[in-house]
Structure formats: structure tokens, C-alpha cells
N, C-alpha and C positions, 0 to 999 in steps of 0.2 A: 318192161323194166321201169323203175323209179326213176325219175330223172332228177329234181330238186322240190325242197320242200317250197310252195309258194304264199302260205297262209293260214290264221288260225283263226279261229270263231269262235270267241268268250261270251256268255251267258252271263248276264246281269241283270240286278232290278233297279240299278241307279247308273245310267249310260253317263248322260252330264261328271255326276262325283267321280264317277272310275276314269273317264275321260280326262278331266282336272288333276284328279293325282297320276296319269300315266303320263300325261303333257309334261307337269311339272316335276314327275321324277327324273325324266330323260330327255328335259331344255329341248321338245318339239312339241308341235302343233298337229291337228290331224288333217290330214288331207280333206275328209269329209266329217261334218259331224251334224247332229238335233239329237233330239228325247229319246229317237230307240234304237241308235244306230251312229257307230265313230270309227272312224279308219285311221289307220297310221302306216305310211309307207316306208319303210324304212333304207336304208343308202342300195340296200342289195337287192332291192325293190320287196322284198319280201312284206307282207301286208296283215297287220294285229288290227283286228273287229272285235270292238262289246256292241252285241246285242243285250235288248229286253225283249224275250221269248214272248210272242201272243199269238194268236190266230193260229196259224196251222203248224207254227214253228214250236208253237210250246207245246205239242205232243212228242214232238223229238229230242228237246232241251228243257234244262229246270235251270234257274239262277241258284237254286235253293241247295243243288247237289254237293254230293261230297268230292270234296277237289284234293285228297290228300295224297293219291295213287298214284299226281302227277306232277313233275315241273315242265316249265319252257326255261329254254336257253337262250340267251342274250348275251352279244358283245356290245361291248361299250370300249370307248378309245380312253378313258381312265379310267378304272373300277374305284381309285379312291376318292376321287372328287364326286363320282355318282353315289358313294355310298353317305359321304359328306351331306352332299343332297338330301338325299333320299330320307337320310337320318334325320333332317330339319322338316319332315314332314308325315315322320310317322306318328306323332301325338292327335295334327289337326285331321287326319285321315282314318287312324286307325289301322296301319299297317302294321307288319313286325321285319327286322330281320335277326337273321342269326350270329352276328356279333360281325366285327371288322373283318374286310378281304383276306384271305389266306391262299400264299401260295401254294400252289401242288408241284410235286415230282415232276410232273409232265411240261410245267413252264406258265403254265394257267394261274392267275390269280379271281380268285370271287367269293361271294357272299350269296346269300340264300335271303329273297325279301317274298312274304308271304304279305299281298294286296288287301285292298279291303273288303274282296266277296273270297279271301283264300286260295284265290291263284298262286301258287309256290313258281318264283323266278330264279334261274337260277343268272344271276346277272356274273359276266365274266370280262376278263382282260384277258387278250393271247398274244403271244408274241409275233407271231405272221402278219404278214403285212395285208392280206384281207380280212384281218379275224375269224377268219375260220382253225377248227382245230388243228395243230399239227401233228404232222406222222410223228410216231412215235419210234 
């Protein structure tokens, strides 16, 4: 049986720059970082890595793939003030996203930021008091 999700493993050709705009999209630091390899722990411990693929890793991964099949979900404790942010750094970065937070039916508010190797985020606000989604 599944238990919880613990971790994701991004594929990049620039660790440092993707590292810089994930720090300063979401006002943290990484736990671990250098040139091919960056961690971010996040409050529910759950753990976001960019790699740079080389050696034996890069027959299993490409920086280079098409990332369009997929997003990650993210809570944030205000999706307007992250988007605020987010929005003052999508020129020096080259990110995008897809217009200001919108709420949904279900009580969620969020926005969609596509990074600068095309990670699609789907960054969100939830009304629960862990950020996790609620029953419906």
C-alpha cells in the first residue's frame, strides 16, 4: 500500500539558476545545494531536487524532455502574495504563469507557474489547516 508521497527528482541543465528562482519564488533556502544537485525540504518534510543528469543518471533522465504531461502541486500559506512574487521574477528568469489566482468550487485558490526548464506548478491556497486538500 502507498503510504505518502516523499519526494520529487527534477532534471536540469542549470542547478544554481533553477535553484535561485525556486528559493526566491517561495522565500526558502535549500537545505543542500552545489553545481549538480539542490534540495528543498519543505514544512511536511516532503523533499524537491534539481539535478544535472551525468554519468549513469543520464541514461534514465534528460534535462532536455518534454515536461508538458505533467504538473506538481504546491501549497503555499498565500497564493496571492506568492503570486506577487513570483510575478516580479518572471522577466529576470524566464518563467510564465497563467494569469492571477482563481478560486474553485471546491474552496482552493491557485495559479499555474511554468519554471524555467517547463516544470508546470500548480501552486495552491486551501482552506485546511495543514494544506492538504479537503474532502469534498
Amino acid at each position: 500500500m502507498l503510504l505518502a508521497g516523499s519526494h520529487v527528482i527534477i532534471a536540469t541543465d542549470d542547478v544554481p539558476r533553477i535553484t535561485a528562482f525556486f528559493g526566491r519564488a517561495f522565500a526558502m533556502s535549500p537545505t543542500f545545494e552545489n553545481d549538480m544537485f539542490s534540495e528543498f525540504v519543505l514544512p511536511s518534510k516532503f523533499r524537491i531536487a534539481f539535478f544535472k543528469p551525468v554519468g549513469a543518471s543520464a541514461a534514465s533522465f534528460t534535462a532536455a524532455g518534454d515536461r508538458s504531461g505533467t504538473a506538481l502541486g504546491v501549497t503555499v500559506e498565500d497564493v496571492d502574495a506568492t503570486y506577487a512574487n513570483i510575478a516580479g521574477l518572471l522577466a529576470e528568469f524566464g518563467a510564465r504563469v497563467s494569469g492571477p489566482p482563481k478560486t474553485h468550487p471546491w474552496g482552493e485558490k491557485s495559479f499555474l507557474l511554468t519554471d524555467l526548464d517547463g516544470n508546470r506548478w500548480e501552486i495552491t491556497q486551501t482552506p485546511s489547516p495543514d494544506g492538504m486538500l479537503t474532502d469534498r
